[in-house]
C-alpha positions as CSV (number, residue, x, y, z in Angstrom):
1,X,106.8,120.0,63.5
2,X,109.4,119.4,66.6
3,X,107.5,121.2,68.8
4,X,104.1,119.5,68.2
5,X,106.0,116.0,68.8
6,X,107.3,117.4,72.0
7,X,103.8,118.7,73.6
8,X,102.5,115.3,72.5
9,X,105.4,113.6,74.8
10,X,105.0,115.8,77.4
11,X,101.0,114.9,77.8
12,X,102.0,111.1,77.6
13,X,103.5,111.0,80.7
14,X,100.6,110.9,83.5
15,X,101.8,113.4,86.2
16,X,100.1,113.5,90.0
17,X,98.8,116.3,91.0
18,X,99.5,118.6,94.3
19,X,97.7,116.8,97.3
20,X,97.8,113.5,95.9
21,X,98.8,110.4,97.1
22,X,101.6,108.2,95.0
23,X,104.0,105.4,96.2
24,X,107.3,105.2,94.9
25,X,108.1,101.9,92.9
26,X,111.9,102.8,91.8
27,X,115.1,104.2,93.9
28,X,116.0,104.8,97.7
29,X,112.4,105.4,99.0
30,X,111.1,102.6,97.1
31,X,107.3,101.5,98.7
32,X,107.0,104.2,100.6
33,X,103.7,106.2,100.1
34,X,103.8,110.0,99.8
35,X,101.6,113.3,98.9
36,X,102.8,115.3,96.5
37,X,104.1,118.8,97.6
38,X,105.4,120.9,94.3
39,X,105.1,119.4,90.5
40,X,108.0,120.2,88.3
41,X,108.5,119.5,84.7
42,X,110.5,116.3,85.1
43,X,109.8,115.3,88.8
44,X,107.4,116.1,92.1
45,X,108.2,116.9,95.5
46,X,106.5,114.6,97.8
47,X,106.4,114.3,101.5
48,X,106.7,111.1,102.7
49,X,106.7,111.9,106.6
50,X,107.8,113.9,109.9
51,X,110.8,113.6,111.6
52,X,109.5,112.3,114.9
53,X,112.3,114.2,117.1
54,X,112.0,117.4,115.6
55,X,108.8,117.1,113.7
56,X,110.5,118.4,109.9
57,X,108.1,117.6,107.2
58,X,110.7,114.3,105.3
59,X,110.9,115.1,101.3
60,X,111.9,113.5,98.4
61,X,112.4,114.4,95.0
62,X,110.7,111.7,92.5
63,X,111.0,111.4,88.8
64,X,107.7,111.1,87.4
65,X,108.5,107.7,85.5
66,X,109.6,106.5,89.0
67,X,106.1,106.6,91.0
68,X,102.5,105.5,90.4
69,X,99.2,107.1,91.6
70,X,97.1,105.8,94.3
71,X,93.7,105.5,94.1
């Protein structure tokens, strides 16, 4: 009986998938617009630009109640 209320949880959330685009609405990078690297159970991986001195890809980790998808 748990485990069917957890799946039903999990499936609530809407999660991005890889190669998206998202913008961040909560924390540090808020507003910022990013695609989405890696998706992990709780959070994605997004890049949200290059470093413009050594050209690095710039990550950030993103809880998934803490971004929106963009259309």
């Amino acid at each position: 009986m748990e485990e069917e209320n957890v799946e039903v949880k999990k499936k609530a959330i809407k999660q991005a998938d890889v190669g998206e685009t998202i913008q961040v609405v909560k924390g540090e990078q808020k507003g910022k617009k990013g695609t989405v690297l890696t998706v992990r159970e709780n959070s994605v991986i997004v890049k949200i630009g290059t470093h413009p001195v050594t050209g690095e890809p710039i990550k950030t980790v993103v809880n998934h109640k803490n971004y929106k998808k963009q259309k």
